[in-house]
N, CA, C and O atoms as a DFTB+ gen file, in Angstrom:
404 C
 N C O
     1  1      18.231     221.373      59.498
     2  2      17.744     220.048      59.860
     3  2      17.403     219.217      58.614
     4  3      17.648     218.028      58.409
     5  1      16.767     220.132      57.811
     6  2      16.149     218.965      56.453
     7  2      17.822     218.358      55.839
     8  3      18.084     217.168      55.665
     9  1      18.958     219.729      55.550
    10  2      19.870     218.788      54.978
    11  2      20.745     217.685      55.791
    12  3      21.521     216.918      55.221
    13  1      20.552     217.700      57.016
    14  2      20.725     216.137      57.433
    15  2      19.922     215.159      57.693
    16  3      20.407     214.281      58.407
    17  1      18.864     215.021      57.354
    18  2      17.688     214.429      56.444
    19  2      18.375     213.885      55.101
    20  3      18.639     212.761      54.674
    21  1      18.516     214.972      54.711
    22  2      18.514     214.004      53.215
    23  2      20.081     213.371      53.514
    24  3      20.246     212.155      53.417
    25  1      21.187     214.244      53.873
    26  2      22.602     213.194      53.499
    27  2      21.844     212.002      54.436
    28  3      22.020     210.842      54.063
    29  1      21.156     212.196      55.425
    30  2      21.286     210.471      56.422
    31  2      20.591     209.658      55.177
    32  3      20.898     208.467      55.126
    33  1      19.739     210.119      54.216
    34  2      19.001     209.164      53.414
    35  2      19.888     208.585      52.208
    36  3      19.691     207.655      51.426
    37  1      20.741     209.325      52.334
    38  2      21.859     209.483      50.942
    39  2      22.834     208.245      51.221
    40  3      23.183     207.349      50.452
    41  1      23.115     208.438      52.358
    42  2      24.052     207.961      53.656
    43  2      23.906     205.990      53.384
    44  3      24.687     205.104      53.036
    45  1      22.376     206.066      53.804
    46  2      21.450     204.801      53.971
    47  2      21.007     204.130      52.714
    48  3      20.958     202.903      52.637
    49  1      20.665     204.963      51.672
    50  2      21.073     204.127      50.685
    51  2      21.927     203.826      49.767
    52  3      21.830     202.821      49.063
    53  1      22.991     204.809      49.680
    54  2      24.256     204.958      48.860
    55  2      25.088     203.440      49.661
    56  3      25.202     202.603      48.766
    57  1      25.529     203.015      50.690
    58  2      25.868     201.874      51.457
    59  2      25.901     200.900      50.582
    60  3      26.698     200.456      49.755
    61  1      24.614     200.626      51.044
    62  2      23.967     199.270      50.194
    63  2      24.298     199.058      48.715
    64  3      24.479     198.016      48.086
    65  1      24.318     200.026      48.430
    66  2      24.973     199.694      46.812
    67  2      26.367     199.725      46.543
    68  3      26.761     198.979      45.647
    69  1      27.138     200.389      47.098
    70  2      28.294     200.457      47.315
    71  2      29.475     199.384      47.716
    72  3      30.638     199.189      47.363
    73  1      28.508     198.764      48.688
    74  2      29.460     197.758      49.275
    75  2      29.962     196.406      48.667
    76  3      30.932     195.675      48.868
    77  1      28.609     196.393      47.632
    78  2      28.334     194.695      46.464
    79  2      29.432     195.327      45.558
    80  3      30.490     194.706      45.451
    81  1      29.316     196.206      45.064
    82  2      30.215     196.334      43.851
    83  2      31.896     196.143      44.138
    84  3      32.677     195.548      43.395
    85  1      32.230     196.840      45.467
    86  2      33.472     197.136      45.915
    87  2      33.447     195.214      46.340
    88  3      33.671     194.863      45.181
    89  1      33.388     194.450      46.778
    90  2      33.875     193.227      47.081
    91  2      33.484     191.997      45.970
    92  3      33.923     190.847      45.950
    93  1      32.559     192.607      45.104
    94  2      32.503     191.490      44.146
    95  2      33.217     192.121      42.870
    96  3      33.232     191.761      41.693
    97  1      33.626     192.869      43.332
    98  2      34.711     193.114      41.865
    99  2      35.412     192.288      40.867
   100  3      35.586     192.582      39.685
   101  1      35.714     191.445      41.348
   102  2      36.968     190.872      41.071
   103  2      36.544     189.669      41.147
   104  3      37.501     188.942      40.882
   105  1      35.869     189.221      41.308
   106  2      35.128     187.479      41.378
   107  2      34.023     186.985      39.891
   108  3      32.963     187.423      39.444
   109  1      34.624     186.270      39.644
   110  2      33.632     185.750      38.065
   111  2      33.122     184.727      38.862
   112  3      33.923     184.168      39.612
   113  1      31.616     184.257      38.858
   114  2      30.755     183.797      38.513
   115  2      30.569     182.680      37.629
   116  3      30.898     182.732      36.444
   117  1      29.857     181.297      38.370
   118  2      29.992     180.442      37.499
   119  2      28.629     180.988      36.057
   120  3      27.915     181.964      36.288
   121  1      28.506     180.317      34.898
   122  2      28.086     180.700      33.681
   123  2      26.530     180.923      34.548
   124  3      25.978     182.011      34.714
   125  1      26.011     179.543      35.041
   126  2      24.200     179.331      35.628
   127  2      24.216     180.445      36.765
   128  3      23.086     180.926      36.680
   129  1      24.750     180.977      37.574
   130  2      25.189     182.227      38.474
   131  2      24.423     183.355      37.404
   132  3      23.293     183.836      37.487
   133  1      25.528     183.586      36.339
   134  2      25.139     184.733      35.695
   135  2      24.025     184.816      35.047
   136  3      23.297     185.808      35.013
   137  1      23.864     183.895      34.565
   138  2      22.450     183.930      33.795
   139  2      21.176     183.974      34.852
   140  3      20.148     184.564      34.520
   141  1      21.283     183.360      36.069
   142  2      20.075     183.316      36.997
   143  2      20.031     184.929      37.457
   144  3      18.989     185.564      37.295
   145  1      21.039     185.459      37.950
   146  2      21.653     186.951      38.068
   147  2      20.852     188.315      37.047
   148  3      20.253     189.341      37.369
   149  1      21.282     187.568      35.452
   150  2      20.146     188.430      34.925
   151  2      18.697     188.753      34.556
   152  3      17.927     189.409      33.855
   153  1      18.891     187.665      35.693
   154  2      17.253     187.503      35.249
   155  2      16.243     188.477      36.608
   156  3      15.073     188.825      36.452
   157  1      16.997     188.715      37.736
   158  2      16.467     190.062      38.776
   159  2      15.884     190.898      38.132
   160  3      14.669     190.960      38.319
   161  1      16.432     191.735      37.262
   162  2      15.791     193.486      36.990
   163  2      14.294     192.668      36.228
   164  3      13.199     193.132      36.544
   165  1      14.330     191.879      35.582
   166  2      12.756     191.371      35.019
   167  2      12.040     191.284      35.997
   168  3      10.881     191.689      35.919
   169  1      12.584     190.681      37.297
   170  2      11.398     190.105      38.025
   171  2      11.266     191.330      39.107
   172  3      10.085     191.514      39.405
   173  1      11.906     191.951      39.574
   174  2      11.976     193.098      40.349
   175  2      11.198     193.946      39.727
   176  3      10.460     194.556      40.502
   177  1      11.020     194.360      38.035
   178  2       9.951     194.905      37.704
   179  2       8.973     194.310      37.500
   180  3       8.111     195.188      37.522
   181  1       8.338     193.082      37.248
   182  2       7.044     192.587      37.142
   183  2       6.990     192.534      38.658
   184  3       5.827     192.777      38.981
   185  1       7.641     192.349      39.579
   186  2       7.124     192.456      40.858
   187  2       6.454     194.164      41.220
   188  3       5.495     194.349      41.969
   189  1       6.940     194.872      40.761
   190  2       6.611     196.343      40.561
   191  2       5.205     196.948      39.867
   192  3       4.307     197.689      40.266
   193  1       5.407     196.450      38.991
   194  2       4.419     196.637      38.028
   195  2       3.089     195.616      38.399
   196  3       2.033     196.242      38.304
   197  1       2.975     194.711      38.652
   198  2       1.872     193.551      38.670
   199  2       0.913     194.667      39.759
   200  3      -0.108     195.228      39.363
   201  1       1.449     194.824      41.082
   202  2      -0.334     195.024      41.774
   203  2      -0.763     196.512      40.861
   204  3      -1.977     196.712      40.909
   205  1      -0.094     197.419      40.167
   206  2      -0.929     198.231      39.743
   207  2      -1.620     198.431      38.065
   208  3      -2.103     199.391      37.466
   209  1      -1.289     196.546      37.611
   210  2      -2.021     195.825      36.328
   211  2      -3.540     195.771      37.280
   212  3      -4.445     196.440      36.782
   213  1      -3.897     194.995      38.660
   214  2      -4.309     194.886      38.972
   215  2      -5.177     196.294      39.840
   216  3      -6.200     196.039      40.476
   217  1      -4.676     197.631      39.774
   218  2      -5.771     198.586      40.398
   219  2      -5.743     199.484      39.675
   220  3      -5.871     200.601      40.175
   221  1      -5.555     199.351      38.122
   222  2      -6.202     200.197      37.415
   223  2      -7.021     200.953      37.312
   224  3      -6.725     202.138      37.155
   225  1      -8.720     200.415      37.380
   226  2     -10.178     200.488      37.949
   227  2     -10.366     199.699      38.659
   228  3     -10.151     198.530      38.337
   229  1     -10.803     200.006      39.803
   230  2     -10.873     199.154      41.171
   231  2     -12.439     198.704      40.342
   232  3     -12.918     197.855      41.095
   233  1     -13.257     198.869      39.342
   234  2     -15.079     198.608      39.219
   235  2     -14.443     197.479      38.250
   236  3     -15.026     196.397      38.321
   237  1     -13.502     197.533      37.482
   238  2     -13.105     196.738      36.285
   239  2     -11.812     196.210      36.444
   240  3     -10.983     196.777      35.732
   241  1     -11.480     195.520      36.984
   242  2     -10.089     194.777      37.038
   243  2      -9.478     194.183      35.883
   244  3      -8.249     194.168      35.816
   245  1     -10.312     193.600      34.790
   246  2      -9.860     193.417      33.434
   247  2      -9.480     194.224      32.630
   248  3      -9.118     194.020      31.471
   249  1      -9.531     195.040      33.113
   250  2      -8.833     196.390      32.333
   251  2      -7.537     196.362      32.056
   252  3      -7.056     196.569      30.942
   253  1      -6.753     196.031      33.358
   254  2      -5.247     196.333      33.661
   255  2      -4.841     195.365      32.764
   256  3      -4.123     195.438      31.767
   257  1      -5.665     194.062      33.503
   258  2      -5.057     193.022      32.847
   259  2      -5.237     192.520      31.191
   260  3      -4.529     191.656      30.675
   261  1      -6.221     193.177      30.569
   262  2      -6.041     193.418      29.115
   263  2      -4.782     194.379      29.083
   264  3      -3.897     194.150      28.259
   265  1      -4.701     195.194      29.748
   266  2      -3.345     195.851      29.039
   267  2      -2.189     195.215      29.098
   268  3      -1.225     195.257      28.334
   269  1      -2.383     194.581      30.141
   270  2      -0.887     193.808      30.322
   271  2      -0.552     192.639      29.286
   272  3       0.545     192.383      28.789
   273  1      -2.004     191.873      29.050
   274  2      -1.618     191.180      27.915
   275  2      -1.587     191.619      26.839
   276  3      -0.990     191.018      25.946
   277  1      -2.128     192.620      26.656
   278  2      -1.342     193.464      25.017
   279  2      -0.333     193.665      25.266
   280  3       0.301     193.207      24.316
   281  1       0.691     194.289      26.313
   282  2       1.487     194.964      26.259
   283  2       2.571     193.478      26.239
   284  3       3.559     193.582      25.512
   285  1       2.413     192.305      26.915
   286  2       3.068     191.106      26.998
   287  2       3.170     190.380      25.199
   288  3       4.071     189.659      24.771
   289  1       1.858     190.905      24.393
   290  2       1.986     189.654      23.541
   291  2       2.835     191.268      22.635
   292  3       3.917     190.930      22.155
   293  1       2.600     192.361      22.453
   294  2       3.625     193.142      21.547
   295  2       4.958     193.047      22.197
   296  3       5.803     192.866      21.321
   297  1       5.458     193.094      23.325
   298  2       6.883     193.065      23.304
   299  2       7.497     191.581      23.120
   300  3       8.681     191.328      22.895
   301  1       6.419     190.635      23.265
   302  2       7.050     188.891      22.512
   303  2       7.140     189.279      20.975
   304  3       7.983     188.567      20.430
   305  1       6.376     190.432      19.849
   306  2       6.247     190.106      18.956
   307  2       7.652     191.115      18.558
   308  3       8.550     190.663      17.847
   309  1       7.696     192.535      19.124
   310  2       8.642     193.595      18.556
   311  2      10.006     193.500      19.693
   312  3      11.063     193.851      19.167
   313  1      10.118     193.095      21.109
   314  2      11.724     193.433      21.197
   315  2      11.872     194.708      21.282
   316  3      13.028     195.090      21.103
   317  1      10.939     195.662      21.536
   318  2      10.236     197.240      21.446
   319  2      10.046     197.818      23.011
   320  3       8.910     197.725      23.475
   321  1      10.922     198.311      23.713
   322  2       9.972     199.332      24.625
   323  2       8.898     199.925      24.404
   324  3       7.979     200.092      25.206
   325  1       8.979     200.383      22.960
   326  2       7.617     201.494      22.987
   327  2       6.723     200.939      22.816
   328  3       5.796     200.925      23.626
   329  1       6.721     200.418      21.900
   330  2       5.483     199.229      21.131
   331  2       4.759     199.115      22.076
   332  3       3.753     199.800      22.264
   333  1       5.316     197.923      23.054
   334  2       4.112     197.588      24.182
   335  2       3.605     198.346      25.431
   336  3       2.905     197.858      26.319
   337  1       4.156     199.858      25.347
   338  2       3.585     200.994      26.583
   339  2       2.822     201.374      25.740
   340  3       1.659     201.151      26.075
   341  1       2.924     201.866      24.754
   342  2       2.176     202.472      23.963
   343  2       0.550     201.712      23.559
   344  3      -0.548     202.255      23.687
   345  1       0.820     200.386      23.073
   346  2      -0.404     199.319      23.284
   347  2      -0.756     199.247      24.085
   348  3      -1.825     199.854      24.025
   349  1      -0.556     198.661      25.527
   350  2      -0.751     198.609      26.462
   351  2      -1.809     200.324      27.452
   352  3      -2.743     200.336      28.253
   353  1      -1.140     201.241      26.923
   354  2      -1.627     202.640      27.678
   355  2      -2.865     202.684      27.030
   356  3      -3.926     202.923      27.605
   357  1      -2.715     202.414      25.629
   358  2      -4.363     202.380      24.513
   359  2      -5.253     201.625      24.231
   360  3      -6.293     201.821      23.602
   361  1      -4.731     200.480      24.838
   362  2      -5.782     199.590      25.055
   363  2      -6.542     199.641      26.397
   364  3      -7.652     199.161      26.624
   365  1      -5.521     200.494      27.467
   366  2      -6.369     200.915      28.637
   367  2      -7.648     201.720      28.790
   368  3      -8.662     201.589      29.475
   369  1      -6.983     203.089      27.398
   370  2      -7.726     203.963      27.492
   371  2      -8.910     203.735      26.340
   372  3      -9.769     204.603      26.179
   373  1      -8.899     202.588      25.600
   374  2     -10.507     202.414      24.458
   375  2     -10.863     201.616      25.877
   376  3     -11.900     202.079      26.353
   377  1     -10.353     200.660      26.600
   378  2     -11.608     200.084      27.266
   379  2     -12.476     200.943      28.426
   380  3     -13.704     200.936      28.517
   381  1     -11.723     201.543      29.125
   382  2     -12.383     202.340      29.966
   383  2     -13.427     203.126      29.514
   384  3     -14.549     203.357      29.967
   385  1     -12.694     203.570      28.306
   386  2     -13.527     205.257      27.063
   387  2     -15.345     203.997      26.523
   388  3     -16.566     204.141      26.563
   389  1     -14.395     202.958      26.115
   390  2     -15.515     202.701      24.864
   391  2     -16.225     201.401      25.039
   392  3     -17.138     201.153      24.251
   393  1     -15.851     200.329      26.196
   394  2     -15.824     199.246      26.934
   395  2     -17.202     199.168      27.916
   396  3     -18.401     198.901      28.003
   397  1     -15.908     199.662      28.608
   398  2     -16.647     199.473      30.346
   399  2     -16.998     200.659      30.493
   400  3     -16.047     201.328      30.899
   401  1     -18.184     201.415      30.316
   402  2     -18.551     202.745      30.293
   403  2     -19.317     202.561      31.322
   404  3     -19.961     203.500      31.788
């Protein structure tokens, strides 16, 4: 029973991805198309990421959101994945540690 569980889940979301690629194959896009286009995976992750800037510490809510603006003003400055997780995770953990005690 579980492995038709998972193929139906496999099933259900393998589809959906499948079907965009196979019919837009072959179709270019005007230039403002593409560029509006790449701009999804940004907002699909700040849509992701934002409510749990916000429940960091449910006692301290400025918490998250100091990290987020460290982690926002190092990746404007480096162009860095790491840079700003790394700021961002340590600026979480002095305020909680050394902050908001």
């Amino acid at each position: 029973m579980i492995y038709w569980l998972i193929f139906g889940m496999f099933v259900v979301t393998y589809i959906p991805r499948m079907l965009p690629m196979l019919f837009i194959k072959g179709i270019s896009f005007p230039p403002i198309v593409e560029r509006w286009l790449s701009y999804i995976p940004y907002a699909a992750l700040g849509a992701l990421i934002f409510p749990g800037v916000l429940t960091v510490d449910q006692s301290f809510p400025m918490i998250g959101l100091m990290g987020a603006l460290v982690a926002f003003l190092c990746a404007w400055n480096s162009k860095n994945i790491l840079i700003p997780l790394i700021a961002s995770v340590l600026t979480v953990y002095l305020f909680q540690q050394y902050v908001f005690v």
